[in-house]
C-alpha positions as CSV (number, residue, x, y, z in Angstrom):
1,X,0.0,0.0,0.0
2,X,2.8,2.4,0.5
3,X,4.2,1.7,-2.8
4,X,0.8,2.6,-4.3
5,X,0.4,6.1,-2.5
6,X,4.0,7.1,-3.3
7,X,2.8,6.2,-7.0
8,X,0.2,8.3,-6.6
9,X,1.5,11.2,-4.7
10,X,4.6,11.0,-7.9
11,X,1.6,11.7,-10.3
12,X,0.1,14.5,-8.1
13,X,1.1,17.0,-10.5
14,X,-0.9,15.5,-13.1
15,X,-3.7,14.7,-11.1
16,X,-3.8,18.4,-9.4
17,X,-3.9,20.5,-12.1
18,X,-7.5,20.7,-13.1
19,X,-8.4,21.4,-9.9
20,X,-6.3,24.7,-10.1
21,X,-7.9,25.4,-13.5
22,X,-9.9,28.3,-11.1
23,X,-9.8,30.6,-8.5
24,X,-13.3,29.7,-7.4
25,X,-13.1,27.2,-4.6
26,X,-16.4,25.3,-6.1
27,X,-15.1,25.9,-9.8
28,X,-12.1,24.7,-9.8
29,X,-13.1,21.6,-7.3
30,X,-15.3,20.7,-10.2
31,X,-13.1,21.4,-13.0
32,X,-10.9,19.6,-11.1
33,X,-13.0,16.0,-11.0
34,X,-14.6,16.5,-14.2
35,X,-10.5,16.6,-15.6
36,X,-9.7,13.5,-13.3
37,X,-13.0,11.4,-14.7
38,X,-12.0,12.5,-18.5
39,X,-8.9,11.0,-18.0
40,X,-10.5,7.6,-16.4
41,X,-12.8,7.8,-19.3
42,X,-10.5,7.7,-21.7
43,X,-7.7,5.9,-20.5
44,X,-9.8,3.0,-19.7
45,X,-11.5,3.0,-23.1
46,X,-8.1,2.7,-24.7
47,X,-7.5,-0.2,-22.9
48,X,-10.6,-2.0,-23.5
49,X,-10.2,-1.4,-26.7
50,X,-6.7,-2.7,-26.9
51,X,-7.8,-6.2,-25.0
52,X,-10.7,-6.5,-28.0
53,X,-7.7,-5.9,-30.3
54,X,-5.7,-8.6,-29.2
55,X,-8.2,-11.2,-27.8
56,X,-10.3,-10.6,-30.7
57,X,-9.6,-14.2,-32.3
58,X,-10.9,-15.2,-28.9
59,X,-13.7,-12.9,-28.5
60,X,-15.0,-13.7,-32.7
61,X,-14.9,-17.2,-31.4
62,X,-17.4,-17.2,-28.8
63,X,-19.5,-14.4,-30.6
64,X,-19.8,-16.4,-33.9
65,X,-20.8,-19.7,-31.7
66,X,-23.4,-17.6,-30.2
67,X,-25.2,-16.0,-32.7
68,X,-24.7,-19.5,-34.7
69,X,-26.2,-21.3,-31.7
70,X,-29.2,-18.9,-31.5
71,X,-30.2,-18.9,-34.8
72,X,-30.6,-22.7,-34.9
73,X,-33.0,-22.6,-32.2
74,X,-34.4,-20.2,-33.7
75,X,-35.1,-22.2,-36.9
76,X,-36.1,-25.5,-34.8
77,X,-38.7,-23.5,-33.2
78,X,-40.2,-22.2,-36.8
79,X,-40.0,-26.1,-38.0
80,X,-41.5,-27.0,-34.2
81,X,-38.6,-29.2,-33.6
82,X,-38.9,-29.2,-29.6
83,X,-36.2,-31.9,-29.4
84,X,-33.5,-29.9,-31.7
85,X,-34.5,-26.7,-30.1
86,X,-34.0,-27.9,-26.2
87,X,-30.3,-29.4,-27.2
88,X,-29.3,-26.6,-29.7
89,X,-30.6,-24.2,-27.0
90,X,-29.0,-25.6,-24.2
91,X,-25.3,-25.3,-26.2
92,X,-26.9,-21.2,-27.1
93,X,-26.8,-20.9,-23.5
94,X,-23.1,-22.1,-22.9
95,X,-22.0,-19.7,-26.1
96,X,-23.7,-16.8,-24.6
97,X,-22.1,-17.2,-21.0
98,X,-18.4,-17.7,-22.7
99,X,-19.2,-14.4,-24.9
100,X,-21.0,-12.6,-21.9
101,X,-18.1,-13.1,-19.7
102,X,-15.6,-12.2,-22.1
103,X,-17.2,-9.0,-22.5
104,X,-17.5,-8.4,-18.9
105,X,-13.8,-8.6,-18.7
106,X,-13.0,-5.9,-21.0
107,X,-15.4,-3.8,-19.6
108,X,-13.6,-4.4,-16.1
109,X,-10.5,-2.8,-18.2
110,X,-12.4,0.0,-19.6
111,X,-13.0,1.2,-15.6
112,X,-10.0,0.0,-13.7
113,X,-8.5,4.0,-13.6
114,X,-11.5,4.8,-11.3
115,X,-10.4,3.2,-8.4
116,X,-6.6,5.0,-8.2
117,X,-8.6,8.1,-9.3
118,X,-10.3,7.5,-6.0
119,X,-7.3,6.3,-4.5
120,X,-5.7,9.9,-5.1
121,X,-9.2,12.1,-3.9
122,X,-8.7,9.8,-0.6
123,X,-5.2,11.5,-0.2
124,X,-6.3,14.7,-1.3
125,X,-9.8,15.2,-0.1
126,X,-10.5,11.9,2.3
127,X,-12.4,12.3,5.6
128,X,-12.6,16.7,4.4
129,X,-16.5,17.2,4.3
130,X,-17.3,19.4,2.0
131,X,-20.2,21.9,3.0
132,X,-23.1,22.6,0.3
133,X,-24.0,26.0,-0.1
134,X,-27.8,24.8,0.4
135,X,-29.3,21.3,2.5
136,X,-30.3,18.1,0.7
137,X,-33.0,16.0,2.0
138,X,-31.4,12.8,3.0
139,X,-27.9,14.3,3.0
140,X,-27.5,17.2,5.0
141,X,-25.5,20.3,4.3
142,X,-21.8,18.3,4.0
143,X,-21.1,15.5,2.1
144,X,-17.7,13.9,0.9
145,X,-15.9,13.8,-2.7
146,X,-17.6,10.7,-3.8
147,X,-21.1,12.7,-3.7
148,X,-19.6,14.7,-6.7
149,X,-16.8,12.4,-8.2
150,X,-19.7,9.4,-9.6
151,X,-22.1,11.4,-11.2
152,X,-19.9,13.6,-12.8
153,X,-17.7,10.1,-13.9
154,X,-20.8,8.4,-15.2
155,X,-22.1,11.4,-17.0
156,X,-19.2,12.2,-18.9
157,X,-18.7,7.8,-19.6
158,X,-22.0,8.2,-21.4
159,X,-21.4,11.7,-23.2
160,X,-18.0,10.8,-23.7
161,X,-19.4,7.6,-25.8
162,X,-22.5,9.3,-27.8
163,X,-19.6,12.1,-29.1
164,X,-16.9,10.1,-30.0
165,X,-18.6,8.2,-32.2
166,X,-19.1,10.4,-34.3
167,X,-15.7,11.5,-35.5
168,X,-14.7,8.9,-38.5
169,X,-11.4,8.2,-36.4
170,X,-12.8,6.3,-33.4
171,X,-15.1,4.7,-36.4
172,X,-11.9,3.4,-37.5
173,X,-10.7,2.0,-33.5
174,X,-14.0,0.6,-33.5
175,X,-13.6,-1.5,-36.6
176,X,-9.9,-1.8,-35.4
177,X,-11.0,-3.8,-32.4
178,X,-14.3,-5.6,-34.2
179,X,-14.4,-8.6,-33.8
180,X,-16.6,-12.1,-35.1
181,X,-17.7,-12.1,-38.7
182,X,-21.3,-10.0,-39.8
183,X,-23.5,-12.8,-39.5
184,X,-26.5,-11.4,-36.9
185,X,-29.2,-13.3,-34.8
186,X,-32.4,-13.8,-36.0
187,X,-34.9,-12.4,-33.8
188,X,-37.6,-14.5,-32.4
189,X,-40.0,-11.9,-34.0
190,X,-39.5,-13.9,-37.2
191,X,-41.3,-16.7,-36.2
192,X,-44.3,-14.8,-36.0
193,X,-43.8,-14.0,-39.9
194,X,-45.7,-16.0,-42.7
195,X,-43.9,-18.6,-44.6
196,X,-42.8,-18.0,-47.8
197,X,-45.8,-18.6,-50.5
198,X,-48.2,-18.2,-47.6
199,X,-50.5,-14.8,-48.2
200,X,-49.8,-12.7,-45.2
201,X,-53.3,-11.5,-43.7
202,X,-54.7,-14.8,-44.8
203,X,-54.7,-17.9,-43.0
204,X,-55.0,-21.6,-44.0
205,X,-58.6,-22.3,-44.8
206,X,-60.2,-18.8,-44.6
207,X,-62.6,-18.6,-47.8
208,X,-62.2,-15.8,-50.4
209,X,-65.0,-13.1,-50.3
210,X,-68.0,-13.7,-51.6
211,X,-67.3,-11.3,-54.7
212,X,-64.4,-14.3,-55.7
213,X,-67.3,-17.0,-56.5
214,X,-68.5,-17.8,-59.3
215,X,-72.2,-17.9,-58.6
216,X,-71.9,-14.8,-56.1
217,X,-74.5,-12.5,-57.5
218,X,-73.7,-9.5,-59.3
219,X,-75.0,-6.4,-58.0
């Protein structure tokens, strides 16, 4: 643990400087975590992007089984196949939890910054309680840095992720770290569509209107 805080307290200079971005005590304590949560942001989403890169092989593997899986139970259930759909869905099941927990871990990369950010506030600002120019109702009129530091992270992980995605370069990191082939999953909407050569509106059996017979009289 003492290695880690002289870590940190070697990168204070980094760390401190967007808090001294204003004179304002409350500015530049916000300016200050909205820098440090940028930096999470993005330094985590390089390296999740990075492990996709070079676990993609991996990662293609288990997505292609799943959607592969998937879509042959969903084509057993359209030819009412209940013995092919309970042992093709049972393998679906196994593809999705190796692709689901694949994907969980490089998620846990995209966030592991957050927690020596907050390692570094608990230096800086641990055990301070910071006193709110007005009372909340359940909180008082003093909170601590983690009452600021979370919503201010997850806000800018989600505007961070709607902006970048539309500047053609991060296109290009996302198709950098793509990974499995284009093949997608069939919804199970499908199923509810008529066959081909079937009529859609018109079921098996229903009898054409009465202006279709022959001897329907002619008004």
């Amino acid at each position: 643990m003492e290695t880690l805080r002289n870590i940190l307290l070697m990168m204070d200079p980094l760390f401190i400087w967007g808090f001294r971005l204003f004179d304002h005590p409350w500015g530049g304590f916000m300016a200050g975590l909205a820098v440090l949560s940028l930096l999470c942001v993005v330094t985590g989403d390089f390296t999740s992007h990075l492990a996709r890169r070079l676990n993609r092989k991996v990662y293609g593997k288990y997505r292609d089984e799943m959607v592969r899986q998937h879509n042959l139970s969903v084509e057993a259930l359209k030819h009412s196949d209940k013995d092919a759909y309970k042992a093709v869905n049972r393998q679906a099941h196994e593809a999705f939890g190796k692709y689901f927990f694949s994907q969980a871990g490089a998620f846990t990369l995209s966030i592991w910054p957050l927690p020596f950010a907050m390692a570094w506030l608990d230096i800086r600002f641990g055990g301070i309680p910071i006193t709110l120019p007005f009372s909340v109702p359940g909180v008082g009129d003093s909170v601590f840095y983690p009452f600021f530091f979370f919503p201010i992270y997850i806000a800018l992980r989600i505007l961070y992720g709607r902006i970048m995605c539309r500047f053609p370069f991060y296109q290009r990191i996302l198709g950098w770290s793509k990974h499995g082939n284009d093949t997608q999953m069939v919804p199970f909407m499908d199923l509810l569509k008529p066959s081909a050569g079937e009529s859609p509106g018109k079921a098996e059996g229903d009898l054409p209107p009465a202006s279709e017979h022959k001897d329907a009289p002619r008004t």
